[in-house]
Structure formats: structure tokens, C-alpha cells
C-alpha positions in Angstrom: 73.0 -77.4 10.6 73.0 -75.5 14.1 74.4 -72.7 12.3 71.4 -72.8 10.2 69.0 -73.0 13.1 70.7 -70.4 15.1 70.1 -68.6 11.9 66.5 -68.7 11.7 65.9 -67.7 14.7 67.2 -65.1 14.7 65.4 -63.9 11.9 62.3 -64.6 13.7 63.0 -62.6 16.7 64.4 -59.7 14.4 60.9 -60.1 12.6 58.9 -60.0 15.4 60.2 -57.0 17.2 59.8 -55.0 13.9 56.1 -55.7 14.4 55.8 -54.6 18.2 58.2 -51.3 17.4 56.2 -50.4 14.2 53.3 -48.9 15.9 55.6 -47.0 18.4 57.8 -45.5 15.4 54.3 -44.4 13.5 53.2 -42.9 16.6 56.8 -40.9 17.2 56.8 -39.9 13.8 53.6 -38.7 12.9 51.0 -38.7 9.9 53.2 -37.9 7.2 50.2 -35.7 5.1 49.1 -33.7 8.3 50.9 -30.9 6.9 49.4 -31.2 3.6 47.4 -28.3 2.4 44.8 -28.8 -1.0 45.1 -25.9 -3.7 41.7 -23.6 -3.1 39.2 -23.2 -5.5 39.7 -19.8 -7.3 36.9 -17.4 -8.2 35.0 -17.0 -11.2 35.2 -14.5 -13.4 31.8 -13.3 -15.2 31.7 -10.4 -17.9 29.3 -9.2 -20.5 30.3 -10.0 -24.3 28.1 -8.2 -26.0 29.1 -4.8 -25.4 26.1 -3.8 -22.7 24.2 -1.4 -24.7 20.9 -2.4 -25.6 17.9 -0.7 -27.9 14.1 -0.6 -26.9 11.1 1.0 -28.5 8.7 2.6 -26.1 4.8 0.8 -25.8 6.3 -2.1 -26.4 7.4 -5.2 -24.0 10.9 -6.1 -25.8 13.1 -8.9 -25.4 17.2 -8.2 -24.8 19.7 -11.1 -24.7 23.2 -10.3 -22.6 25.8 -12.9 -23.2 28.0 -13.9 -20.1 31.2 -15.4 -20.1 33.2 -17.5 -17.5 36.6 -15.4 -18.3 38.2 -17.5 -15.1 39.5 -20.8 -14.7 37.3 -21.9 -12.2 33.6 -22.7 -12.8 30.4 -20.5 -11.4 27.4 -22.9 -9.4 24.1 -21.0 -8.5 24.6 -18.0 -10.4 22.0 -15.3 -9.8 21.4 -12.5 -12.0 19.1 -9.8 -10.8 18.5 -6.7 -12.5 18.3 -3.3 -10.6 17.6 0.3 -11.2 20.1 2.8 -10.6 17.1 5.7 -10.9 14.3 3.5 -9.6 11.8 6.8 -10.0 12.8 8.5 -13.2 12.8 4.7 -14.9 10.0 4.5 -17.2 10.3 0.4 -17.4 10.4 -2.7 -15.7 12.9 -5.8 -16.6 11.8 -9.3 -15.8 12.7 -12.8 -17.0 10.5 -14.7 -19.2 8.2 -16.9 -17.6 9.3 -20.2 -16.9 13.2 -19.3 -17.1 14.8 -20.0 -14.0 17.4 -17.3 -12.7 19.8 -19.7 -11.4 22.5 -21.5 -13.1 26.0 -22.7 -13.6 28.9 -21.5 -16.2 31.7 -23.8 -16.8 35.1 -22.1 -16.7 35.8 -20.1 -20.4 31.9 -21.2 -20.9 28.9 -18.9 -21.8 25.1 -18.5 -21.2 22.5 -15.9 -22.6 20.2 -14.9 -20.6 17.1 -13.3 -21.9 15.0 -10.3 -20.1 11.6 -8.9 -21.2 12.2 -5.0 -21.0 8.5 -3.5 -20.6 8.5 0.3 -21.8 5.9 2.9 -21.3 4.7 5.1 -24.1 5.6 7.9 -22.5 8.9 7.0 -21.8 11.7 9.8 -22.8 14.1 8.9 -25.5 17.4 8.1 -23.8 19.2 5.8 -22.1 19.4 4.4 -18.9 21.8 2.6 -16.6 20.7 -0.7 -15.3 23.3 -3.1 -12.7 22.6 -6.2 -12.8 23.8 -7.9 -9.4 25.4 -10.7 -10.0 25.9 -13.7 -7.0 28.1 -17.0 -7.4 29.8 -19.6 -6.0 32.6 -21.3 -6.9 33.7 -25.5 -6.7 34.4 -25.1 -3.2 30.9 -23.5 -2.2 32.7 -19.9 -1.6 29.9 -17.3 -2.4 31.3 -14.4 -4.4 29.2 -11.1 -5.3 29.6 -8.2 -8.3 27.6 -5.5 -10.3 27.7 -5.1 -13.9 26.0 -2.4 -15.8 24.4 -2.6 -18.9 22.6 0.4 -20.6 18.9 0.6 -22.2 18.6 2.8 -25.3 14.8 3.7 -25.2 13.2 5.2 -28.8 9.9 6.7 -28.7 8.0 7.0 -32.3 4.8 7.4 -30.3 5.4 11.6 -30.0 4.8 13.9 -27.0 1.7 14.9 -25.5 -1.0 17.0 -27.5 -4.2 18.0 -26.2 -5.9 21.5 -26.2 -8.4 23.5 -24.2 -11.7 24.3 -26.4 -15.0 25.2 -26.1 -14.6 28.0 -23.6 -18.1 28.8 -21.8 -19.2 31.3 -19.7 -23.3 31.0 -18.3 -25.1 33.5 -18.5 -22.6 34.7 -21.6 -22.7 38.0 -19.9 -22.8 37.8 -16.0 -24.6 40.5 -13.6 -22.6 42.9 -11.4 -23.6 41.4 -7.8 -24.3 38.3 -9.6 -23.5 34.8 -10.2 -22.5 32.1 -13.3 -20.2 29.3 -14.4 -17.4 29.2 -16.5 -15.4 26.5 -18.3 -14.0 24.5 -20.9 -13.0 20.9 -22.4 -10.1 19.6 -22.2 -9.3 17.4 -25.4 -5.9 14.3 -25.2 -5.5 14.8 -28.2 -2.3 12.1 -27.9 -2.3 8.6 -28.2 -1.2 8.6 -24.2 -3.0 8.7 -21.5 -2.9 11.8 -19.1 -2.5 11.0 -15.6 -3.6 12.8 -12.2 -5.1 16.4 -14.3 -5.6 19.1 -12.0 -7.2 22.0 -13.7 -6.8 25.1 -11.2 -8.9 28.6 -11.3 -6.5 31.3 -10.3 -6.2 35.2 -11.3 -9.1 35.8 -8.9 -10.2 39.4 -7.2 -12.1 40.1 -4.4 -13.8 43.0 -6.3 -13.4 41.5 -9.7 -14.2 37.8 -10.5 -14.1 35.3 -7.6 -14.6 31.9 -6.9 -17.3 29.8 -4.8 -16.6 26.9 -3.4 -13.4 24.8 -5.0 -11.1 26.6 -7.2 -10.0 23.1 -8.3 -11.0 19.8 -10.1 -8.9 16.9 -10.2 -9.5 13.9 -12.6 -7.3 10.4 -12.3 -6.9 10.0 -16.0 -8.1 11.7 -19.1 -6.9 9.1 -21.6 -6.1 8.9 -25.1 -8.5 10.6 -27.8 -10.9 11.5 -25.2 -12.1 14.4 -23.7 -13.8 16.3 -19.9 -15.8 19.1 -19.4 -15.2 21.2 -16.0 -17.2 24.1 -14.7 -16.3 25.9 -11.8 -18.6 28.6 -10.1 -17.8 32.4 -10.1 -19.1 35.3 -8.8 -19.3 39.2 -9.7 -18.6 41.7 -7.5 -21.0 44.3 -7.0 -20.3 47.5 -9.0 -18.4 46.1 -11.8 -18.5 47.8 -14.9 -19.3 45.6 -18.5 -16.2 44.3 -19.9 -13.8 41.1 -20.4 -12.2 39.9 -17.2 -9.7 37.4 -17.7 -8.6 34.5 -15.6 -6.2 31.7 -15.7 -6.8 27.9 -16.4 -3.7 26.2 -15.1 -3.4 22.4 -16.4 -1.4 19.9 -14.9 -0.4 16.2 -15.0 1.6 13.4 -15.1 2.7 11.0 -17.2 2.4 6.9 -16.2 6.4 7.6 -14.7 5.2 10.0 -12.6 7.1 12.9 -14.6 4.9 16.1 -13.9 3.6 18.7 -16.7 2.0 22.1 -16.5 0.5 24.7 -18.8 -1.4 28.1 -18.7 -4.7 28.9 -20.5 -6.1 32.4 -20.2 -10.1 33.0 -20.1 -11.9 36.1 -20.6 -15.3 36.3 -18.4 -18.0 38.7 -19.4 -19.5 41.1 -17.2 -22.4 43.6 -17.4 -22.5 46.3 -14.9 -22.9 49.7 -14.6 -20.0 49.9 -12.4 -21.6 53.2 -10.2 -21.7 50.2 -7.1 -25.6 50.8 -6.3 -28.9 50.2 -7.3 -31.9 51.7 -8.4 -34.7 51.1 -5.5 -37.8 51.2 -8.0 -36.2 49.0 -10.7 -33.3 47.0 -9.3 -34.1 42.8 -9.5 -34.5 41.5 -6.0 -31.5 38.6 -6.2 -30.2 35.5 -4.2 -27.3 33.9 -4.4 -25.2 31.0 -2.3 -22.7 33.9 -0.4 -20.9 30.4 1.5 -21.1 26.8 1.1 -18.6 24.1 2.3 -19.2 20.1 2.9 -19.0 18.2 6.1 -16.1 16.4 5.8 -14.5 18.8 2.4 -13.8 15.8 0.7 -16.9 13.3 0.5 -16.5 9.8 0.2 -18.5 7.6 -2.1 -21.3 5.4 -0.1 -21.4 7.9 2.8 -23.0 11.1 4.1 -22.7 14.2 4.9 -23.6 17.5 5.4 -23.7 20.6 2.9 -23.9 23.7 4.9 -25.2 26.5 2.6 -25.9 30.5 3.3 -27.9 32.1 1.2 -28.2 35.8 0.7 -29.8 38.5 -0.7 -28.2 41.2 -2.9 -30.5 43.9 -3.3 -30.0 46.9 -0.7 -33.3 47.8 -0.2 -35.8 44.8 -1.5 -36.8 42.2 0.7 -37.4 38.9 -1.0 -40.3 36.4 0.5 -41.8 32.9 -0.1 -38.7 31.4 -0.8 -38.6 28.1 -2.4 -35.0 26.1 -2.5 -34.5 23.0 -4.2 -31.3 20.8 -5.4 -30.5 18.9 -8.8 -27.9 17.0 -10.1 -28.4 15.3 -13.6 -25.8 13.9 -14.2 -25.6 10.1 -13.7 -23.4 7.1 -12.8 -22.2 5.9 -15.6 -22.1 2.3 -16.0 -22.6 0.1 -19.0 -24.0 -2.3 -16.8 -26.3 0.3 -14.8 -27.2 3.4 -14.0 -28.1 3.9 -10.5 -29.5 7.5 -10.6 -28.5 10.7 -9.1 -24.9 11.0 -7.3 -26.4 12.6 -4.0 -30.1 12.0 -1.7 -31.1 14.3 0.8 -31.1 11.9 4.3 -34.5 12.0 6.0 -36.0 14.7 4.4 -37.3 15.9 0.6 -35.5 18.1 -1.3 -37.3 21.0 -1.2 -36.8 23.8 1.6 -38.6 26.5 1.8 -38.3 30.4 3.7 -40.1 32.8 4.6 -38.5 35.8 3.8 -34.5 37.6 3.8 -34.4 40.9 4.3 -32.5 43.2 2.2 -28.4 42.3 2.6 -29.7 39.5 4.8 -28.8 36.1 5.2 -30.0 32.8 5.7 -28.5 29.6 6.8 -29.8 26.0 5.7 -27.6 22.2 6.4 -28.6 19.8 4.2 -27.6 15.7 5.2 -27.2 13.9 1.7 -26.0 10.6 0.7 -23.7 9.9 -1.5 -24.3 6.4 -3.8 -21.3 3.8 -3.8 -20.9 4.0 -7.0 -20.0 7.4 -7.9 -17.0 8.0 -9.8 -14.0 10.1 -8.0 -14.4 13.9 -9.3 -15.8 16.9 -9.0 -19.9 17.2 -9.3 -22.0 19.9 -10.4 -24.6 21.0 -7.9 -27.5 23.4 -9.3 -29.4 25.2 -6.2 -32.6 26.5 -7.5 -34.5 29.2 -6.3 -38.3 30.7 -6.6 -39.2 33.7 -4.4 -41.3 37.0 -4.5 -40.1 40.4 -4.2 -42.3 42.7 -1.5 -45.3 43.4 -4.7 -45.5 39.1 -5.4 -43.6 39.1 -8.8 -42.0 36.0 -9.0 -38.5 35.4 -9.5 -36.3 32.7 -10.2 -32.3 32.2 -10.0 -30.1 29.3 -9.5 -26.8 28.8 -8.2 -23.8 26.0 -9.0 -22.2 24.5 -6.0 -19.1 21.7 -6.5 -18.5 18.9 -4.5 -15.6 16.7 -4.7 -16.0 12.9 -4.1 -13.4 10.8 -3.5 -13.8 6.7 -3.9 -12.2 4.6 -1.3 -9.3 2.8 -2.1 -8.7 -0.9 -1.2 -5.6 -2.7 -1.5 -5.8 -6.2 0.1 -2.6 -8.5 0.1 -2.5 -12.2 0.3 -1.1 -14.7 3.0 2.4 -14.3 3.5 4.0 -16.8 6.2 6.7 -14.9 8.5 8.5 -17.0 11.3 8.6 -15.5 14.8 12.3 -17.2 14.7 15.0 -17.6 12.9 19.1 -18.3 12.6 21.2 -15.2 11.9 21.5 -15.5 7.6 18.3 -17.0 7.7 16.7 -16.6 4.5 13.0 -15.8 4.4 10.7 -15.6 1.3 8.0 -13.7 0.9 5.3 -14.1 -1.7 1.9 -12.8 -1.8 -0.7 -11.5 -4.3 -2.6 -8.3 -4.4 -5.9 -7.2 -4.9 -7.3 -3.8 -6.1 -10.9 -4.7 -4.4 -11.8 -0.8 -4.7 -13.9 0.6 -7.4 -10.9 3.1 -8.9 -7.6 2.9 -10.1 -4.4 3.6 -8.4 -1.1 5.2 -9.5 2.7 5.0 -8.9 2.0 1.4 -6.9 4.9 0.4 -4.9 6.2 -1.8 -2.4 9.2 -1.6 -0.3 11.2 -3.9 2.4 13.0 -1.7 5.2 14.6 -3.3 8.5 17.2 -5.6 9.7 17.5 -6.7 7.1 19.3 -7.9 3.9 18.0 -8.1 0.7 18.7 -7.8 -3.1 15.6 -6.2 -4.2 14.4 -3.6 -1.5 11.8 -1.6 -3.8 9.3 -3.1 -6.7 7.6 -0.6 -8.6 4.4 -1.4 -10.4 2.9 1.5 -11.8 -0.6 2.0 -12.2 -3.6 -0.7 -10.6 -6.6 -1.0 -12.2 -9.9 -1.9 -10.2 -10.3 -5.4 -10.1 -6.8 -6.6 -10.8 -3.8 -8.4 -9.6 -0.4 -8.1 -8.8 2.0 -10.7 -7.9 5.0 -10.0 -5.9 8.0 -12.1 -5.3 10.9 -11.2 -3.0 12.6 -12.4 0.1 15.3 -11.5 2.7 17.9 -12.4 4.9 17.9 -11.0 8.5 21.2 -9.8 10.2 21.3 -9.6 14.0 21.0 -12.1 16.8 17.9 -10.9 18.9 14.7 -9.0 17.5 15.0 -8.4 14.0 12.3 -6.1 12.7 11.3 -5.8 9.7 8.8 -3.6 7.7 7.0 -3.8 5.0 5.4 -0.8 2.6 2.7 -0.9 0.3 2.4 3.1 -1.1 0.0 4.2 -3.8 -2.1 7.6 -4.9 -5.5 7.7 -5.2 -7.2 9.4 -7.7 -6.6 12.4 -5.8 -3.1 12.6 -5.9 -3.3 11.7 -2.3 -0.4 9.5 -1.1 -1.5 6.6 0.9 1.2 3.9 2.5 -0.1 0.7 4.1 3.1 -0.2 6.5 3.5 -3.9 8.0 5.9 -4.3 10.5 6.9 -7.6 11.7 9.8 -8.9 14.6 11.8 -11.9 14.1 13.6 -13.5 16.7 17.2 -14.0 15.2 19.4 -16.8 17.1 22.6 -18.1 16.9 23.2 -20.5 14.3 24.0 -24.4 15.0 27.7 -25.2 15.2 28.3 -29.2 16.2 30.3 -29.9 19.4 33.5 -31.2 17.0 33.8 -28.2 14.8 33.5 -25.8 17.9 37.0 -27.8 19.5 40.3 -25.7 19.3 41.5 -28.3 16.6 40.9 -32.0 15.3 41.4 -34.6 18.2 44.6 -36.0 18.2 44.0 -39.6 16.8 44.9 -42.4 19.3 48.3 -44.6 18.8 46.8 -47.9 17.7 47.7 -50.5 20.2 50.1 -53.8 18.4 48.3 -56.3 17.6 49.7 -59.0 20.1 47.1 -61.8 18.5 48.5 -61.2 14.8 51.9 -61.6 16.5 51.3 -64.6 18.4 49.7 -66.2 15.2 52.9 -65.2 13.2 55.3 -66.9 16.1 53.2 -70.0 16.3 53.3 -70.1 12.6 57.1 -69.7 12.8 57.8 -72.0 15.4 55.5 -74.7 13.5 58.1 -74.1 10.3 61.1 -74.6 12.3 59.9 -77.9 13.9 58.9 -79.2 10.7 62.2 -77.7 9.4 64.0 -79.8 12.5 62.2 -83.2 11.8 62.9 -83.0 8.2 66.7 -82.2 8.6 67.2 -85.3 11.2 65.5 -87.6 9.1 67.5 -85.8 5.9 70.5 -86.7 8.2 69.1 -90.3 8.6 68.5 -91.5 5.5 71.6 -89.9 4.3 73.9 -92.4 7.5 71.9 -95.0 5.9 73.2 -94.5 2.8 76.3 -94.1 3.7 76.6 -97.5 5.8 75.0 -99.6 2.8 77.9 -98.5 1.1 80.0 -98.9 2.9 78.7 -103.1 2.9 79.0 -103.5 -0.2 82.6 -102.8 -0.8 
């Protein structure tokens, strides 16, 4: 029985000091899955099944649908897909995603998705193909971003044909025009495509001082001559004095563009009739006392539509020997604005005065000088307007005489471009990402070409230039785009809006803003050297205690019972004893 006791004991005490030691040994040993490293997420792999090469028709907006694959074992979250032009200028069409599809989405690993792009092509777009990357963005199960560029290729066709127009109607007023004297020559050009013909430029050249030459612009400019339909251009010439009668030729030169900017020229040769008797003088008693405009120019050259200026005209007069008297000048311009709503009534209004001027006389050779302030009505169309000078004067015996003379003058409308609310911050954390959405608004009464908008700076973004082509009056645009900056301190970034106006003028409409970039947020435990060492956990000396108590209660009972075991079984043993 002792031996028993003595035995239990010392099981207790062996018992207990395993508890007290345990926490010691953990603490000596260590956690035995510190060391333990998790296998890494690997990275997607995304490729293009359906061999890259696609076929569009030009004048059309067609649909393309490019099959990617997962070829990895991993799977791809937040995939974007953004498509971007190698040749950004020579590209005659935009790719875009259906409204409504989202660009972002996930690929299971060995999985697929087809994405579909709207592939708008011009009609004038060349028959070949073109590269196009598309810049791919991904990340994988453990939120690792990775980044690649496929290329796929865009086969354009073009049923639609080339260009076709002609030069007709050649015109030369008076048919025949005076040595020493003064006329108008032209033409119509015909489109006789089904294209439009962008920015025309019809130039005058093959001039002579002593032949056939110019007054005023040698140039007119029109911002589209469009399909099936046709302009007239005069331009204002003068013969030298002494010229004999013949043909003198000069040359039409015709240029434009086509809606992708891609440039186009021709030649056109005109013959202008002369009559003179080439002997450079004239006949005192039977020579025809003339005037002409020797010089005229516009105050600023280029006069812009609901503003004034000044024409400054000289006036001269040809004979040698005539003096011409009771001179009467006066300006018309018939042609209207057109307008299917209205028609306002003459392009140009003299400014505080009539518009008729009078002289008293020029003597022979002379000059005179005259500035005329005129107003030009807001709703005149950008080109080049006809300007007839008339003139009624007396020679020294009173016979009347009349001439007139052409003058061009080149309006130009005002372009307006207005952009919507954008919201910038004035600060940011470096990889900040910033959208930027806004709408525009042509608010000007004329179209605009080759429309573009650009993002330049410290910046980084996927899409730094959007091209949209041509912008009617009176439309929208919407623009979509955004960017992430790169450097702590100012970050500045700019944005471009460039367009031409009807003039072939290049305008850009720059916007510069600063960000502040600042260091990002890092909490105070991921900044440490390493993870805290965790703390040894103290014993638990109140579980103990409960265990001994409970221990100490089991071998009391186990006491008591054993005596009075040992009782009952002397009892026993003396009753037995009795009875025998």
C-alpha cells in the first residue's frame, strides 16, 4: 500500500513539472513553421488564338473578335486590354469597345475570353494593313501586376476608289484682257468622288512682272469641298502694259488632304487672253483714259468674321498723258450668307460712312490713296470673297467712263473649342492614379480637322495621344483617359488640345497643371526591421494549482478508501476467525 502511494506521487510531481517546463522548452525551441515559406503565385500567360490578322472594309465601322487564352497555370484578375497605334498619324481608323463592355476581367488558368472591338475606317483609308499592340495588364492570385504587348494586324479593303475630280469651266473676264489693263480668271473645281476633299488650296503661280500678274492673294483656301459637289474661284490679274495679243498661260496648282491627313497635289495649266499692241505706248488723241486698283491689302491680312477692319486701296491711272476727273468709287459684294435658315445680306459694311467715295481728279500716271473701315457679319463662311470696285469718271472733254476692279479678301471664322469640368487634385501619393474625363464642345460656327488631344508630364499613362479627326460645328466629343504620376514633389502635368482651322492653321490649346506627389503611407509595423519577436507565454500557475488540488483531492479519497478497504477486510477476517 505505501508502495502504491509513494507511487502516485510521484507521478504527480513528474506531471506537474512537465507543465511548468513546457513553456520554457517551446520558448528554447522555437515556432517550428517560422521557417516555412508558401509556393508563389506564378504568372499568367495570355496569347492570341486566332492567328492576329484581321479584315476591315473602309466607310464602314466593323466589328473584330480576338480570342485570348490563359496558356499558364495560374489565373489572370483585372485584365486590361487597350489597343494602341503603332503609326498613330498614318492610321486611317480608330478601335474602341462596344458600348457597355467593360475592359476589365479575369481568365481562369487554360481558360479563354473574346473580346470584341468596333474598328471605325475612313473612306479614304489606303488598302493595307496595319500593326496595332494591344497592351495587355494583369495580375495574378497573389495581386502581382504583370504587363505585355501583343500585336494584331488590320487588313483594310477599300471598294470606295480613289479620288476623282476635275477642273472645268475655265473663265477669263473680259475674254480678252487690255494691255495696261485688268480682269479675272478661274475655274470650278468638281469632287467628282464619293469622298470628301479636305483643306483645298488652289494656288496661282507662273506669274510675270511684264506678263500676267496677280493683285492681291494668289491663293484661296476652302475647308472641304465634299462629295459630288463643286466651287468656283476667281482670282484677279493684271496685264502689263505693252503686251502683245496672244495666250498667256499660268498654272492652277490643287492641293488637299484626305480625312487622315495624307496630302495630294496636282497641276492645271490656263491660257489667259491678251490684246495689245505690244509697241508699250499709247496714242494721245485716241487712247481710253483707265483706272485700275495698282495696291490693295487688309488691315489685319486675314479678317475675322464679326469684326472690322480696314481695306487700304490705291488707285491709279494708266494713261500717260490723260487726266481723268469726277471720279466716282463705289464697292459691291453679291454674294450672300448662305443659310437655310437665313440670309443676313452682304458679307462686308462700310463703318460710319456710305459706300460711295468720290475724287476729284488723278492726273496722268497718278495715284490716289483711299482706307475704307468695313465690318465683317458673324456669319460669314471662312473663304475667299470677291470684291468688285466700281468706277465712273470723265476724261479732260466729260466723256464718261466706267471700269471696275476685283479685290479678294480672305475671312477666317473663329474657332471655339470649350472642354468640360475636369477635377485635378493639387495632391497626391506617388502611383496615384488620376482620371480624367471631360467633354468637348465645338461652340464655333466651322468645322475643325485632324482634332487631337495629348497628355505630356510626369507622368504615366497607357494612352498618351487620342485622335479624333474632324469636329463639326455644334458637336461633341467625349474623352476618357487617366494617369498615374511618378515623382515625390511637383508633378506637372500638361494637357493638349491641337486642331486646324479651316485655314490649315494649326492651333494647340495647352493646360498645364502641378500636383503635389507625397510619399505613400506605410504603417508603423510593416516599416520595423522584421516581425516582433512574440513573447514566451508565462505558465499558467492557476491551471497548475487546480490540477494539484485536483490531485491531492484523488489521493485523499484514494487514502480513506484504502483504510477502510483495509477495515472491512480485518473485520472479515476476525468473524472468521469466530466461527471456527
Amino acid at each position: 500500500m505505501k508502495r502504491m502511494l509513494k507511487t502516485l506521487m510521484a507521478v504527480t510531481m513528474i506531471f506537474t513539472m512537465s507543465l511548468i517546463s513546457v513553456p520554457v522548452m517551446a520558448d528554447e525551441l522555437g515556432d517550428p513553421f517560422e521557417d516555412f515559406v508558401p509556393m508563389e503565385a506564378g504568372t499568367p500567360e495570355l496569347s492570341i488564338l486566332n492567328g492576329g490578322l484581321y479584315t476591315v472594309e473602309a466607310g464602314k465601322v466593323n466589328e473584330i473578335k480576338v480570342k485570348l487564352r490563359n496558356t499558364g497555370g495560374w489565373g489572370a484578375y483585372d485584365i486590361s486590354v487597350i489597343p494602341q497605334y503603332v503609326d498613330l498619324d498614318n492610321t486611317p481608323f480608330t478601335i474602341t469597345y462596344p458600348e457597355g463592355e467593360g475592359k476589365i476581367f479575369n481568365i481562369p488558368a487554360n481558360g479563354e475570353r473574346t473580346l470584341t472591338f468596333l474598328v471605325d475606317v475612313m473612306e479614304i483609308a489606303p488598302a493595307k494593313t496595319y500593326e496595332i499592340k494591344l497592351a495587355i495588364s494583369q495580375f495574378n492570385s497573389d495581386d502581382v501586376k504583370s504587363e505585355s504587348d501583343k500585336s494584331i494586324y488590320i487588313k483594310v479593303t477599300n471598294s470606295l476608289g480613289s479620288y476623282s475630280y476635275d477642273l472645268t469651266d475655265y473663265v477669263t473676264e473680259p475674254a480678252e484682257i487690255e494691255d495696261g489693263g485688268s480682269g479675272a480668271i478661274g475655274a470650278t473645281l468638281k469632287n467628282l468622288s464619293s469622298i470628301d476633299m479636305m483643306n483645298v488650296v488652289i494656288k496661282l503661280s507662273g506669274l510675270q512682272p511684264d506678263g500676267i500678274s496677280v493683285k492681291g492673294s494668289n491663293m484661296v483656301k476652302y475647308n472641304k469641298v465634299g462629295r459630288g459637289t463643286s466651287e468656283t474661284f476667281r482670282f484677279n490679274v493684271f496685264a502689263a502694259d505693252g503686251m502683245e495679243t496672244g495666250n498667256y498661260p499660268v498654272t492652277y496648282t490643287v492641293s488637299y488632304q484626305d480625312e487622315a491627313g495624307n496630302k495630294y497635289s496636282e497641276e492645271y495649266s490656263h491660257y489667259v487672253g491678251v490684246k495689245g499692241d505690244g509697241t508699250g505706248s499709247e496714242d494721245d488723241s485716241a487712247s481710253k483714259p483707265k483706272i485700275i486698283v495698282s495696291r490693295y491689302e487688309s488691315d489685319p491680312l486675314i479678317v475675322m468674321a464679326g469684326e472690322e477692319f480696314d481695306l487700304n486701296l490705291e488707285f491709279m491711272n494708266t494713261n500717260a498723258s490723260k487726266s481723268v476727273k469726277n471720279i466716282k468709287m463705289y464697292l459691291t459684294l453679291f454674294e450672300e450668307t448662305s443659310s437655310d435658315s437665313a440670309k443676313t445680306g452682304n458679307i462686308f459694311t462700310p463703318v460710319n460712312s456710305s459706300n460711295t467715295f468720290y475724287f476729284d481728279s488723278i492726273a496722268p500716271k497718278g495715284t490716289a490713296e483711299k482706307t475704307i473701315r468695313l465690318y465683317t457679319v458673324p456669319d460669314a463662311q471662312p473663304k475667299t470673297y470677291t470684291l468688285t470696285v466700281n468706277f465712273e469718271y470723265e476724261d479732260t472733254n466729260g466723256k464718261e467712263y466706267t471700269a471696275t476692279e476685283l479685290l479678294g479678301i480672305n475671312v477666317k471664322q473663329p474657332t471655339e473649342i470649350e472642354l468640360g469640368e475636369t477635377y485635378i487634385p493639387e495632391m497626391l501619393d506617388v502611383g496615384g492614379y488620376v482620371g480624367m474625363s471631360f467633354e468637348l464642345y465645338n461652340t464655333g460656327k466651322v468645322t475643325v480637322n485632324n482634332l487631337m488631344i495629348k497628355l505630356e508630364g510626369d507622368i504615366q499613362t497607357s494612352t498618351k495621344s487620342m485622335y479624333y479627326g474632324s469636329f463639326e460645328s455644334g458637336s461633341t466629343q467625349w474623352y476618357d483617359n487617366g494617369f498615374t504620376i511618378l515623382n515625390e514633389g511637383p508633378n506637372t502635368v500638361k494637357l493638349i488640345v491641337s486642331y486646324d482651322d479651316p485655314s490649315g492653321e494649326h492651333i494647340e490649346d495647352v493646360r498645364e497643371y502641378v500636383i503635389e506627389g507625397t510619399a505613400p503611407y506605410i504603417p508603423e509595423d510593416i516599416m520595423m526591421d522584421g516581425p516582433a519577436e512574440p513573447e514566451a507565454e508565462a505558465p499558467s500557475y492557476i491551471g497548475i494549482a487546480a490540477i494539484c488540488v485536483v490531485m491531492g483531492l484523488f489521493i485523499i479519497i484514494f487514502i480513506k478508501k484504502s483504510k477502510n478497504t483495509g477495515r472491512a477486510d480485518a473485520a472479515e477476517k476476525r468473524a472468521a476467525d469466530e466461527e471456527e
